[in-house]
N, C-alpha and C positions, 0 to 999 in steps of 0.2 A: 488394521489400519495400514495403509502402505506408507512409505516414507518419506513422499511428497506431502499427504496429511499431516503425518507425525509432525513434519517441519514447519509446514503451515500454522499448523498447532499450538506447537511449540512457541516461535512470532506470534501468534497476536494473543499469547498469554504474556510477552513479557511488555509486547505492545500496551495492552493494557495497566499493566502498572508501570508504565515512564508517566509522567507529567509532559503536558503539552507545554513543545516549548514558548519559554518565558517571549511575551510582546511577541506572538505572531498571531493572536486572536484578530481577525477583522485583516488580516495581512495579503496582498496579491503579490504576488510571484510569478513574472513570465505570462502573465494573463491566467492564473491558476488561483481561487481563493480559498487559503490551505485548508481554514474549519471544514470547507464542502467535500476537499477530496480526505480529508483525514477523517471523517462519517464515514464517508461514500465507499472507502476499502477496507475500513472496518467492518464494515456492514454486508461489507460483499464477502469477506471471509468468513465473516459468522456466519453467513447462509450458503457457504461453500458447507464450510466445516459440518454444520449443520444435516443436509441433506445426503451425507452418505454419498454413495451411488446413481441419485438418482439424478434425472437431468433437473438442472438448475437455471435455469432462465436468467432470476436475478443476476447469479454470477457471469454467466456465459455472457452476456454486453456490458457490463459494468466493469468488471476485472480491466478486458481492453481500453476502457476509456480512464479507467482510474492509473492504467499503467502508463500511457501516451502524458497524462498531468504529470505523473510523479518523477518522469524522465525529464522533465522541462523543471523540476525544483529542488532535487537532490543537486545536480552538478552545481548551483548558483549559491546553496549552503557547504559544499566542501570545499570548494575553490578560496583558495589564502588568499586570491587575487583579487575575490568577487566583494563589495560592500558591503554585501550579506553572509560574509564568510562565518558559519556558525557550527564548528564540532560537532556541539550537541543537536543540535538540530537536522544536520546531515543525517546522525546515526537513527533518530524518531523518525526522519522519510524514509532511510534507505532501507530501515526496516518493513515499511508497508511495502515499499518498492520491493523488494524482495519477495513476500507473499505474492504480490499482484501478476510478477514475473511467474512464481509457481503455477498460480491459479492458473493464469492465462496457457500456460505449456499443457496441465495436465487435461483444459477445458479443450484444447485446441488437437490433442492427441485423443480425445473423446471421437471425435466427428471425426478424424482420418481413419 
């Protein structure tokens, strides 16, 4: 397992056991409705993680698009400044964000 995996890996087991944060069910954000992109990169990383080596469809267009969402709702939960300033909440995106970052690098170093 190389150590973009490993890390991937790593993220969305611990992803998996956070609890979704509290009253953002049904929630939009930036134009972004969190339940869909919080499936949508889960879902993309288990079928990263899933498929080894091989080329990955699912991942390869979703990764980018779940990344471009997750860039537009991390900064509006960490900012003290923002209405929606939410610690906990920042750290439950910033964690998919960070897979999706991975994903997307190690997808995008495939095809170069």
């Amino acid at each position: 397992m190389t150590d973009v995996r490993a890390e991937v890996a790593r993220l969305y087991e611990q992803h998996g056991k956070m609890p979704y944060p509290k009253g953002q069910r049904g929630m939009e954000i930036e134009g972004v409705e969190l339940i869909l992109v919080d499936v949508h990169a889960a879902g993309c990383a288990s079928s990263w993680l899933a498929k080894g080596d091989d080329l990955n469809e699912h991942a390869r267009w979703m990764a980018p698009l779940c990344l471009d969402e997750l860039r537009k709702v991390v900064p509006v939960f960490a900012d003290p400044q923002s209405g929606h300033y939410r610690p906990y909440a920042a750290h439950y995106w910033g964690r998919l964000l960070r897979m999706m970052r991975l994903i997307s690098l190690e997808l995008a170093a495939e095809v170069a």
